[in-house]
N, CA and C atoms as a LAMMPS dump frame, in Angstrom:
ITEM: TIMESTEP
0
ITEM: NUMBER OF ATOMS
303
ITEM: BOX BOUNDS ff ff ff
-5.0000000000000000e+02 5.0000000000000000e+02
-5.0000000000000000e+02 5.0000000000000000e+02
-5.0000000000000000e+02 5.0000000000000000e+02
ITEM: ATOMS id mol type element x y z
1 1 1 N 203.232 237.569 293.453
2 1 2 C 204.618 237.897 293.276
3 1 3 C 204.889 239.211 294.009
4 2 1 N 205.848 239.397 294.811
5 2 2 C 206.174 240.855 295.944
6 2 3 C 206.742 241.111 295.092
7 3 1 N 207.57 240.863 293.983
8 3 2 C 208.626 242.019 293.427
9 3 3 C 208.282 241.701 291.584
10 4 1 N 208.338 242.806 291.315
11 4 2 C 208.339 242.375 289.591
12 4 3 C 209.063 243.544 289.118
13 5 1 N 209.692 244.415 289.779
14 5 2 C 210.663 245.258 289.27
15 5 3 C 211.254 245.268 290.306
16 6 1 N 213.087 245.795 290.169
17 6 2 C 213.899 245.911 291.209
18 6 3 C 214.116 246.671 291.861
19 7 1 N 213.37 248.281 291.575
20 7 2 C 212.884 249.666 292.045
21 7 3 C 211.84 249.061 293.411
22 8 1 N 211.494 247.975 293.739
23 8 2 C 210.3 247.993 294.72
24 8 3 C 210.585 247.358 295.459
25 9 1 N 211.933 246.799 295.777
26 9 2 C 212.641 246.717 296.831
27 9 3 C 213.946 247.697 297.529
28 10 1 N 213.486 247.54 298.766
29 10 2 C 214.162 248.648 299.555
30 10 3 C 214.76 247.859 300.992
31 11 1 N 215.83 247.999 301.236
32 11 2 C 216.424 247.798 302.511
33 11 3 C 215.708 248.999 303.601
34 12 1 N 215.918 247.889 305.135
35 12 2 C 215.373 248.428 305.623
36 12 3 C 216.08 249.979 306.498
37 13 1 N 217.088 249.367 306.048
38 13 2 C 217.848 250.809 306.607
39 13 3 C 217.754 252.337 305.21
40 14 1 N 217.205 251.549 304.352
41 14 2 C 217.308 252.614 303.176
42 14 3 C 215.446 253.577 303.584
43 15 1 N 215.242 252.608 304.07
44 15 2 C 213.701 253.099 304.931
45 15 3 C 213.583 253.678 305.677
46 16 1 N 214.698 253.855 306.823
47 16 2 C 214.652 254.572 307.795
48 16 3 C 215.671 255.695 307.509
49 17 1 N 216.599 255.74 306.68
50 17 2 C 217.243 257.357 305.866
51 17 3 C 216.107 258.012 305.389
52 18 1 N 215.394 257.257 303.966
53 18 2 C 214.518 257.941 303.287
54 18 3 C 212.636 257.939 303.845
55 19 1 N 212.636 257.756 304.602
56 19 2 C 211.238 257.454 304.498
57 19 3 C 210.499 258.074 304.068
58 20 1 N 210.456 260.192 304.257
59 20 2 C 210.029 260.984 303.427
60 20 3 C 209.929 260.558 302.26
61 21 1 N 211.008 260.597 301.172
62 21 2 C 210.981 260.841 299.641
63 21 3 C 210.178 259.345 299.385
64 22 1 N 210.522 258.117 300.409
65 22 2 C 209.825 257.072 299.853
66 22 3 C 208.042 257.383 299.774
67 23 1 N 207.501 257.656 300.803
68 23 2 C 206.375 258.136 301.067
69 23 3 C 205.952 259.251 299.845
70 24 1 N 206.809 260.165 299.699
71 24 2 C 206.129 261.087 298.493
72 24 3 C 206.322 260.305 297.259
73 25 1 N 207.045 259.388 296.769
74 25 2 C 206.996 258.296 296.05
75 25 3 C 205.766 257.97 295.832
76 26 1 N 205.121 257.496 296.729
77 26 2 C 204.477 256.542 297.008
78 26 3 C 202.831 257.414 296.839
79 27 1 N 203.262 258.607 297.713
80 27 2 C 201.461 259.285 297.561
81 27 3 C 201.727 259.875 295.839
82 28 1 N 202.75 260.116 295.441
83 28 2 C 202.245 261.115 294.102
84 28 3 C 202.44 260.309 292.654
85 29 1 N 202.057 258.519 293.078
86 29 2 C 201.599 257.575 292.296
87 29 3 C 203.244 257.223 291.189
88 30 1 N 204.256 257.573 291.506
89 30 2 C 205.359 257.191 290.535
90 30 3 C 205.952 256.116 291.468
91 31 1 N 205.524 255.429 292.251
92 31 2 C 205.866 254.159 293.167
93 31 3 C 204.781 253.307 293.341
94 32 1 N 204.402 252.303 293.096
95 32 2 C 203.347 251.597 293.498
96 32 3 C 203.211 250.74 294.637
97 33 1 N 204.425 250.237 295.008
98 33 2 C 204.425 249.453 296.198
99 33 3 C 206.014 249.521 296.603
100 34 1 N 206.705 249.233 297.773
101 34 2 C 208.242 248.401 298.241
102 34 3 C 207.923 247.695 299.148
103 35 1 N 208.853 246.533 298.949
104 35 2 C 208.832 245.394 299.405
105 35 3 C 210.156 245.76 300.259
106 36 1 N 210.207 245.532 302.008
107 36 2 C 210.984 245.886 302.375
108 36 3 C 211.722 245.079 302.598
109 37 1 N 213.267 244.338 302.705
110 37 2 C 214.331 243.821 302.65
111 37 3 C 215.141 243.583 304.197
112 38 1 N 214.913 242.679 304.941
113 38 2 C 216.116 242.764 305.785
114 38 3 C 216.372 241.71 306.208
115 39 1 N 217.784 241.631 306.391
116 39 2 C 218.478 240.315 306.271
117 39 3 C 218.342 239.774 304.824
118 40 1 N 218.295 240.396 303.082
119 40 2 C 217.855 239.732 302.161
120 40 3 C 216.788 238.852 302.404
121 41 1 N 215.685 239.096 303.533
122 41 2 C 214.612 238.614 303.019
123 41 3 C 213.307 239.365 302.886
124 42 1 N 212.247 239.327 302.456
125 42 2 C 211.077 240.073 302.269
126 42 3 C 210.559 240.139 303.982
127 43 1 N 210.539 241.315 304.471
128 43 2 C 209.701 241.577 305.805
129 43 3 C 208.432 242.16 305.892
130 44 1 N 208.316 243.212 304.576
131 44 2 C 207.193 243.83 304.75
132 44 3 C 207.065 244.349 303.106
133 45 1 N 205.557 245.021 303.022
134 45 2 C 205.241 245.061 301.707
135 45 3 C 204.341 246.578 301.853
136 46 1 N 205.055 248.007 301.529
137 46 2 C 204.103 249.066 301.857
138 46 3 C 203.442 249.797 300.64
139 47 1 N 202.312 249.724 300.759
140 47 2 C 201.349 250.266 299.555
141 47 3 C 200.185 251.59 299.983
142 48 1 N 200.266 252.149 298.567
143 48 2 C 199.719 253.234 298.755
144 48 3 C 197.609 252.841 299.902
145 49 1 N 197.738 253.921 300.556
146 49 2 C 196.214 253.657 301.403
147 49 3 C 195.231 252.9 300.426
148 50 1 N 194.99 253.893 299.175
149 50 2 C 194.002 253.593 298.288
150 50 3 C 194.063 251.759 297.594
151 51 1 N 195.394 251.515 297.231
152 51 2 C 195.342 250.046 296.946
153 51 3 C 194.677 249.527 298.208
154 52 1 N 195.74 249.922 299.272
155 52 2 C 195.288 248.655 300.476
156 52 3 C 194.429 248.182 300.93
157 53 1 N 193.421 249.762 300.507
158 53 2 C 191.793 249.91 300.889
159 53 3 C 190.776 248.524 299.752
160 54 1 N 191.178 249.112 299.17
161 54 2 C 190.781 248.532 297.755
162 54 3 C 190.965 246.453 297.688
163 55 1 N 192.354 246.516 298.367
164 55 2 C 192.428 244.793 298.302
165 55 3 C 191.595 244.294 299.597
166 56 1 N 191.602 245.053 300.532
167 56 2 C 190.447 244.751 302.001
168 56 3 C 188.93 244.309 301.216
169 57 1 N 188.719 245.551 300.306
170 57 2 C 187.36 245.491 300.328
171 57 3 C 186.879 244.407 299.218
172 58 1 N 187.814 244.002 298.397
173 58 2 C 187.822 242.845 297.208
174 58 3 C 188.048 241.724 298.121
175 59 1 N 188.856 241.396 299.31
176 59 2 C 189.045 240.024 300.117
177 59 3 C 187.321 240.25 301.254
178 60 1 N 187.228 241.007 301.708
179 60 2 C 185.744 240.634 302.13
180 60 3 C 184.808 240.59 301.1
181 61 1 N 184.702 240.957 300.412
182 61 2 C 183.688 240.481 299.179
183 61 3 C 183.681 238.914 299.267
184 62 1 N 185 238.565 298.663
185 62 2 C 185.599 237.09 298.098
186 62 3 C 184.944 236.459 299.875
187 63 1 N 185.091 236.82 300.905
188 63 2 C 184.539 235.983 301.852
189 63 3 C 183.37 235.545 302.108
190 64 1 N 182.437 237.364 301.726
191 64 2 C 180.94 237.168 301.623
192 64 3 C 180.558 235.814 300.664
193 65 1 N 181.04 235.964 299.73
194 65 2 C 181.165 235.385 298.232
195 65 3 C 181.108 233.835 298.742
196 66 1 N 182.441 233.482 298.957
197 66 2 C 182.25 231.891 299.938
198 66 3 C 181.417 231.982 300.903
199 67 1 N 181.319 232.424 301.94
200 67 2 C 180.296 232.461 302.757
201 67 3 C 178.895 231.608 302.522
202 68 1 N 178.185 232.762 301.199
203 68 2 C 177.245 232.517 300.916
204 68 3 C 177.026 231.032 299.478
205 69 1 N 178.199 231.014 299.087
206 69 2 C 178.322 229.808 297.944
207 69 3 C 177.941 228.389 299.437
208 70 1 N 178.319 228.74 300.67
209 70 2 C 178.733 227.517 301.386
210 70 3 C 177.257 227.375 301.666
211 71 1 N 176.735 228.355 301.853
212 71 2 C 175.267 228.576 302.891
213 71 3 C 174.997 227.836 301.961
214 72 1 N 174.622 228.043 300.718
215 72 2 C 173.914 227.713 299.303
216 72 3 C 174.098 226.062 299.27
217 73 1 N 175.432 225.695 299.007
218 73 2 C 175.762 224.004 299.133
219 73 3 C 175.06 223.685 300.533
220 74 1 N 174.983 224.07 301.169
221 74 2 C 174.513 223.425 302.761
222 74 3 C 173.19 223.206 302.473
223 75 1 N 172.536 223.936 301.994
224 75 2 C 171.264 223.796 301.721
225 75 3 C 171.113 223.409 300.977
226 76 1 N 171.282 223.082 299.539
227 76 2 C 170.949 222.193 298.639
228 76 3 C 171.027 220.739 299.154
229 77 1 N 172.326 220.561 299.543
230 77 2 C 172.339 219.039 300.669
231 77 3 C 171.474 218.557 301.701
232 78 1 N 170.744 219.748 302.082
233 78 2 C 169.723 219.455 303.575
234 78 3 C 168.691 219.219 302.544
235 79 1 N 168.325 219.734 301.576
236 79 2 C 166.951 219.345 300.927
237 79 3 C 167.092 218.508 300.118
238 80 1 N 167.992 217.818 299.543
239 80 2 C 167.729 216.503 298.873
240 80 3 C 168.587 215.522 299.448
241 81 1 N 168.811 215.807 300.958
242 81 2 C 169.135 214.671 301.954
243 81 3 C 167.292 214.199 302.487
244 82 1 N 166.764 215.607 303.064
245 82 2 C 165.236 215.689 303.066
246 82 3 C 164.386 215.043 302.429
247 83 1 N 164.408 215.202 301.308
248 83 2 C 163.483 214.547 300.252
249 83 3 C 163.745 212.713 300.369
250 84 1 N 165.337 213.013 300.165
251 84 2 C 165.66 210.906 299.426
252 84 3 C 164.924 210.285 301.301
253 85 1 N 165.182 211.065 302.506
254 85 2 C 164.526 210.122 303.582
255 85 3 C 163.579 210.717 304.126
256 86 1 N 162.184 210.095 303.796
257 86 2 C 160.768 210.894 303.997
258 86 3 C 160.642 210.245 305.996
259 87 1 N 160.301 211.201 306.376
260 87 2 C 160.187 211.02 307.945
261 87 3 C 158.694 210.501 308.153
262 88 1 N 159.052 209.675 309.625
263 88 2 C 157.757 208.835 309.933
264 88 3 C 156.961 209.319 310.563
265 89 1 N 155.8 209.271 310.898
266 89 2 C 154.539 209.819 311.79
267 89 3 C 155.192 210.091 313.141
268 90 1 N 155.998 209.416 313.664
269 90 2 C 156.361 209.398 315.094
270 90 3 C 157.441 210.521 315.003
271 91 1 N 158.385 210.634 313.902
272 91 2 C 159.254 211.576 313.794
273 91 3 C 158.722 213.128 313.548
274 92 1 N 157.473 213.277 312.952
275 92 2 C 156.942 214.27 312.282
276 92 3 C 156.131 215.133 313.711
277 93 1 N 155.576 214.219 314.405
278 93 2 C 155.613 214.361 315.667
279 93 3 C 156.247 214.746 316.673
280 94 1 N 157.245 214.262 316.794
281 94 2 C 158.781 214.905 317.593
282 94 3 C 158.969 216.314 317.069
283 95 1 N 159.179 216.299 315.947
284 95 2 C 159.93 217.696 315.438
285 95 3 C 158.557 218.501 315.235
286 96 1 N 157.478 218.524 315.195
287 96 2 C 156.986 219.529 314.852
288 96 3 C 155.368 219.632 316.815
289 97 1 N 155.539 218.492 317.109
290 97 2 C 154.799 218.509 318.108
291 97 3 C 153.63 217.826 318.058
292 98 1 N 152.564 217.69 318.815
293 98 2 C 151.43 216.756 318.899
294 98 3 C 150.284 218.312 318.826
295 99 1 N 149.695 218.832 318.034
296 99 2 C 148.561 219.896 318.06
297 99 3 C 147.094 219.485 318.508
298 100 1 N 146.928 218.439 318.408
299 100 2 C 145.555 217.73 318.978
300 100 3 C 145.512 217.477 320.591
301 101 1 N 146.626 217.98 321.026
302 101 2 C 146.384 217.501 322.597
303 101 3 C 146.312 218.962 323.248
């Protein structure tokens, strides 16, 4: 949700009068976010550094996070795809080589 109070929207011309006081708003924590307004629609969404930092480093987590859930399913599938079809002498051969010659 961009807006849950009506203080956190701002036109964009009210952005370019105030941008100071919005900004000290904003660093001395009695503003948490504005959602900026033009044409009545949402264009932009400005938040203090420390949130922004903070949602970066929680969305790469969440990627590592899938990332490695996927690695994990991939491999569980390669080894009991592995197992249910046991490979033949001629195949075991191919993939791993002939050592007696």
């Amino acid at each position: 949700m961009l807006l849950e109070r009506a203080d956190q929207a701002i036109s964009s011309t009210e952005l370019q009068k105030n941008a100071r006081l919005l900004l000290d708003r904003m660093a001395d924590g009695s503003q948490d976010r504005y959602v900026v307004m033009r044409d009545n629609r949402p264009t932009a969404v400005m938040l203090p550094t420390a949130v922004y930092e903070s949602l970066m480093t929680e969305l790469e987590d969440l990627r590592i996070e899938a990332a490695a859930r996927n690695r994990l399913s991939l491999s569980k599938q390669t080894q009991s795809s592995q197992r249910s079809q046991p490979l033949s002498h001629a195949d075991m051969l191919a993939r791993f080589g002939d050592n007696d010659s």
